[in-house]
C-alpha positions as CSV (number, residue, x, y, z in Angstrom):
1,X,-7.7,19.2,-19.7
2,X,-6.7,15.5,-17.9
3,X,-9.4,14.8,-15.5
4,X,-7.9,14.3,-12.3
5,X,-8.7,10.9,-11.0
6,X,-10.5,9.3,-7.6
7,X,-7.2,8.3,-6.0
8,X,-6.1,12.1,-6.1
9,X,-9.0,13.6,-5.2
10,X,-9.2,11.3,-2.5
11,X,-5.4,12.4,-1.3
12,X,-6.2,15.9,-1.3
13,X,-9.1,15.6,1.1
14,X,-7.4,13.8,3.1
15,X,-4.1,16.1,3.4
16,X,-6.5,19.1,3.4
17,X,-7.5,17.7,6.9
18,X,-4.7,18.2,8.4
19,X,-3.7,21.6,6.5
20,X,-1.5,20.3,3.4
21,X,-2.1,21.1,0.7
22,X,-0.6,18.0,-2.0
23,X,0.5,20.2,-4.8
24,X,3.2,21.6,-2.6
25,X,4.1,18.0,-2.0
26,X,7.1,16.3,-2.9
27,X,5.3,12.6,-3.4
28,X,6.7,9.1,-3.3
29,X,4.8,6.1,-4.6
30,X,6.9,3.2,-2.7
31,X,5.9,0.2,-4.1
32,X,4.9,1.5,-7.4
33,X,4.4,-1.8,-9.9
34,X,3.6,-0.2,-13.2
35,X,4.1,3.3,-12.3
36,X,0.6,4.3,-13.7
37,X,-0.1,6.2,-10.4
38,X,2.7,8.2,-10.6
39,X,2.3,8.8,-14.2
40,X,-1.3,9.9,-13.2
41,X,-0.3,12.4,-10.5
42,X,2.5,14.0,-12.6
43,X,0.0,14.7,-15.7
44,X,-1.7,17.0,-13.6
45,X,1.7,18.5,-12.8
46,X,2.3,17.0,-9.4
47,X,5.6,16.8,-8.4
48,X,5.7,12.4,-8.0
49,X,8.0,9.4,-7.9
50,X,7.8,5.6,-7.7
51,X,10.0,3.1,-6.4
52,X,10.2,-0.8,-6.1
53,X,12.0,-4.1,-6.8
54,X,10.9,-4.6,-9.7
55,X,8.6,-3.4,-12.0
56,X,5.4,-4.4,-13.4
57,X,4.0,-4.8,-16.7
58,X,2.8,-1.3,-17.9
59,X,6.3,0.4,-18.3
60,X,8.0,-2.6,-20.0
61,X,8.4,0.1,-23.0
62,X,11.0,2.1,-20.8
63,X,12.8,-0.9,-19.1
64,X,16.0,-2.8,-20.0
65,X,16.0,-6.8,-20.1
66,X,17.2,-7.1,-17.1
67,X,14.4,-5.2,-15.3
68,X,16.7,-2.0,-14.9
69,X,15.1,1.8,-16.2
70,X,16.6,3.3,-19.1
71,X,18.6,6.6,-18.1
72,X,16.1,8.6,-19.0
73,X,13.1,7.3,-16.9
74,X,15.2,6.3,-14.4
75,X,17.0,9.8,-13.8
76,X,13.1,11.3,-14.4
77,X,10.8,9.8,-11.5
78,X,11.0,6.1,-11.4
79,X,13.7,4.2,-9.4
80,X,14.7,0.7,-8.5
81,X,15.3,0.1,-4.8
82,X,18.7,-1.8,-4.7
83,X,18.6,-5.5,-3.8
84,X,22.5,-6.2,-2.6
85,X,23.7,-4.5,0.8
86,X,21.6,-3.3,3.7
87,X,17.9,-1.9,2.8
88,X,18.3,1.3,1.5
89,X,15.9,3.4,-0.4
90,X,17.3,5.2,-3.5
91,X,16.7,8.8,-2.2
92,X,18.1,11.6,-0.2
93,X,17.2,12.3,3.8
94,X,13.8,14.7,3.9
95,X,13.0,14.1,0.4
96,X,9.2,13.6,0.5
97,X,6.3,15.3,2.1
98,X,4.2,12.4,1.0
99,X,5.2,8.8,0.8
100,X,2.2,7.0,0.4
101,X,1.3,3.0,-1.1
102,X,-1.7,0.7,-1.6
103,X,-1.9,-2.4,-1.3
104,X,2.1,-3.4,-0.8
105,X,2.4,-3.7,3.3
106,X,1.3,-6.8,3.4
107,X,4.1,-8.1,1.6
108,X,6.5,-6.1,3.4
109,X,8.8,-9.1,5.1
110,X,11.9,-6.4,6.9
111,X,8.9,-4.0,8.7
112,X,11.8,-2.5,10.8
113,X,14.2,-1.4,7.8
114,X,11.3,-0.5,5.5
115,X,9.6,2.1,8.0
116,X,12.9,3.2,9.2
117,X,13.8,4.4,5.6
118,X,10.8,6.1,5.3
119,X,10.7,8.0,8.2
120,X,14.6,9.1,6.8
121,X,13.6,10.3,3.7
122,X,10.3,12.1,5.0
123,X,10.1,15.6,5.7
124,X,9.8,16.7,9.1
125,X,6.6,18.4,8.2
126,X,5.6,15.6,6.1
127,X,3.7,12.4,6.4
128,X,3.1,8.5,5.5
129,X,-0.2,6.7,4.3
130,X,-0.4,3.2,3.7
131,X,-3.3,1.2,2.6
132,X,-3.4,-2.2,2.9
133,X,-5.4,-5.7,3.8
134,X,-6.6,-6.3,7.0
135,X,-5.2,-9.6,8.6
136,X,-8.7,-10.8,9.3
137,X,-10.3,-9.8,5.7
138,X,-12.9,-12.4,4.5
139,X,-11.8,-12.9,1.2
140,X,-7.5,-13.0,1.0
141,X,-7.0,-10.1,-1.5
142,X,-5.0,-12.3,-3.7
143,X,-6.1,-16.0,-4.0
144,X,-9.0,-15.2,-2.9
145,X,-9.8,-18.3,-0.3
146,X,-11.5,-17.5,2.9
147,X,-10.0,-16.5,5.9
148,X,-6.5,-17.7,4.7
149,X,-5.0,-14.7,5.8
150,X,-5.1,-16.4,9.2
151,X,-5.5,-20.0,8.0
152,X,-2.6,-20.7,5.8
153,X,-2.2,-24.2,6.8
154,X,-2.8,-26.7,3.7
155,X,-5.1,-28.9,5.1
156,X,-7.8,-25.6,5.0
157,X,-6.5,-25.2,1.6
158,X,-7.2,-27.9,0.5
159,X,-10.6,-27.5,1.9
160,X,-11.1,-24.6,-1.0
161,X,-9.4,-26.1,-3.0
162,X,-11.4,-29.4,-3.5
163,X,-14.6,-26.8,-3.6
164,X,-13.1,-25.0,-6.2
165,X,-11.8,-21.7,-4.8
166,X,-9.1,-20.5,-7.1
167,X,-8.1,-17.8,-9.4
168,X,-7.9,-17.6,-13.2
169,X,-4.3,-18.0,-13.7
170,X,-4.4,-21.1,-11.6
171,X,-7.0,-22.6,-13.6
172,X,-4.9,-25.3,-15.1
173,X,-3.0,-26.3,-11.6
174,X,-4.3,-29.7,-10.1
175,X,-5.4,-29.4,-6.6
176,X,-1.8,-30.5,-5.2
177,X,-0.6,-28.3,-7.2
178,X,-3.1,-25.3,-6.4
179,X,-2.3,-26.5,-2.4
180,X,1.3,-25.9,-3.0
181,X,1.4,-22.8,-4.7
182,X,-1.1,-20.9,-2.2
183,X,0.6,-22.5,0.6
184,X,3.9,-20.6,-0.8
185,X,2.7,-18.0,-1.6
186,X,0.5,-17.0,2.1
187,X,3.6,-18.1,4.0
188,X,6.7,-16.4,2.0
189,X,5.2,-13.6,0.3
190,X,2.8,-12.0,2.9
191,X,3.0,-10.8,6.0
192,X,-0.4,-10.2,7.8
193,X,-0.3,-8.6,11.5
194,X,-2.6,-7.8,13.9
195,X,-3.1,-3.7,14.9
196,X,-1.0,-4.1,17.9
197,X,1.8,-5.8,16.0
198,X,1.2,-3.0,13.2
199,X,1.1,-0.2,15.9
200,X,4.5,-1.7,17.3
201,X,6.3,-1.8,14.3
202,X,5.0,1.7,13.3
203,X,5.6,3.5,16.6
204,X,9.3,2.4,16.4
205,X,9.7,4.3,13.3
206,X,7.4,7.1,13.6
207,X,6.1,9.7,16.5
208,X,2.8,9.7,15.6
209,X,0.5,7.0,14.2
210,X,-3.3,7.4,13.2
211,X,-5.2,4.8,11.6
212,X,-7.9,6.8,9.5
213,X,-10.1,4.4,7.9
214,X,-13.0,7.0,8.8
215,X,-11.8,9.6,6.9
216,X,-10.5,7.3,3.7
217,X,-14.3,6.3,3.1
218,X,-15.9,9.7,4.0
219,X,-13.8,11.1,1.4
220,X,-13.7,7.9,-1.1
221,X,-16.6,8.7,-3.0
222,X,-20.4,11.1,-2.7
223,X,-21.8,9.0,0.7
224,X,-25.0,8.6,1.7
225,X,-26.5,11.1,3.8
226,X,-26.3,8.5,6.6
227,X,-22.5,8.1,6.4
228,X,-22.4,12.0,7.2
229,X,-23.1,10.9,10.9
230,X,-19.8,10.9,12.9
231,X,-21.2,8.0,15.1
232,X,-22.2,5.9,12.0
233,X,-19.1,6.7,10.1
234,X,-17.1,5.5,13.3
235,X,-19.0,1.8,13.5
236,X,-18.4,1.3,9.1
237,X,-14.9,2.2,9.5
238,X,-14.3,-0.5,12.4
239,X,-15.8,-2.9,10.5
240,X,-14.2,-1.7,7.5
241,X,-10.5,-1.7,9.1
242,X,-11.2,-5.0,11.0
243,X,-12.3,-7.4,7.6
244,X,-11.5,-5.3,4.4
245,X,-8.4,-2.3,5.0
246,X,-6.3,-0.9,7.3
247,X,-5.2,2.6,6.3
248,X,-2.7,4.0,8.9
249,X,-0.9,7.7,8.7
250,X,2.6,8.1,10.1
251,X,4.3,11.2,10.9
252,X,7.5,12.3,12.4
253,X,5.6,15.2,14.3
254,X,2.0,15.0,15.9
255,X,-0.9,16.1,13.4
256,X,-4.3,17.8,14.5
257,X,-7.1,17.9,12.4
């Protein structure tokens, strides 16, 4: 029997909150790299799907040269989202009961398009999670400087730089070089916002927005006894959405717990 994993458990709890259950759920995994998550959920017989630009090593087996699926896989559960045209995601209105992603939004450049597509192929009775880096996180989840999440400039990556901030695969870069390439990368492939912004951009896709770090730690892992306070739980999560995650749920209806 496959054991089911944290990320799954975690889902379930989470749905079970507000009375779905996942295994009736239709699930999309948008922004899927690899696939592995979806390849995870569908070994224990859930009904997922993956999508993104382009995929990640970890399925290289099933993909042609030029980074499109075999028929097979392709026609199965993992899809390409097409790159020529208006934004478009490769699936039919009301499809899903469950899109869901971690750690994509803050790459997401087009907001508007991207959370208007969702909301068309979500069920009505369906909802959205994302999970994804705060804009004021200490460490920048990727290159791992301080604070550049807000400070992108290169004079304070240079800063870092001379100390010796980087990561492994940059370890043969020289500093102008490092400078450069972090400097690219904060300011055309990520796109941090502040809540309101978020809550802006999300409201114009969805009717109802939650932002439930609470319950994505309370039901991450066994807490301490402590954690089991409401009030307590209610001060980690600010913390927690504020310099580590933001986890927001979307609907196209309002939810009660």
């Amino acid at each position: 029997m496959i054991e089911k994993n944290k990320l799954i458990s975690r889902y379930e709890k989470i749905l079970s909150d507000y009375q779905i259950n996942l295994k009736d759920c239709k699930i999309l995994d948008f922004g899927c790299g690899s696939g592995d998550k979806v390849r995870s959920f569908r070994s224990l017989n859930y009904d997922a799907f993956g999508c993104d630009f382009k995929f990640k090593e970890g399925i290289l087996d099933y993909q042609n040269s030029d980074n499109t699926m075999n028929n097979n896989h392709d026609q199965d559960f993992l899809k390409l989202i097409p790159q020529d045209g208006d934004y478009e995601l490769p699936y039919n209105d009301n499809s899903f009961n469950l899109i869901y992603s971690e750690q994509v939004f803050e790459h997401v450049m087009n907001y508007s398009e991207t959370l208007i597509e969702q909301s068309r192929i979500l069920n009505d009775n369906g909802c959205v999670i994302h999970v994804f880096p705060s804009k004021f996180r200490i460490f920048e989840g990727h290159i791992k400087v301080p604070f550049s999440s807000i400070l992108s400039h290169k004079i304070w990556l240079y800063f870092w730089a001379i100390i010796g901030f980087r990561i492994r695969e940059q370890k043969d870069l020289t500093i102008y070089e490092l400078v450069q390439e972090n400097f690219n990368f904060l300011n055309n492939r990520t796109n941090y916002m502040s809540k309101k912004d978020l809550k802006n951009h999300f409201y114009k896709a969805f009717n109802y927005v939650e932002f439930i770090e609470g319950p994505w730690i309370k039901h991450s892992r066994k807490l301490p006894k402590i954690l089991n306070n409401k009030y307590i739980l209610n001060i980690i999560s600010r913390f927690y959405s504020t310099f580590r995650s933001r986890v927001v749920l979307m609907s196209n209806k309002e939810f009660k717990r």
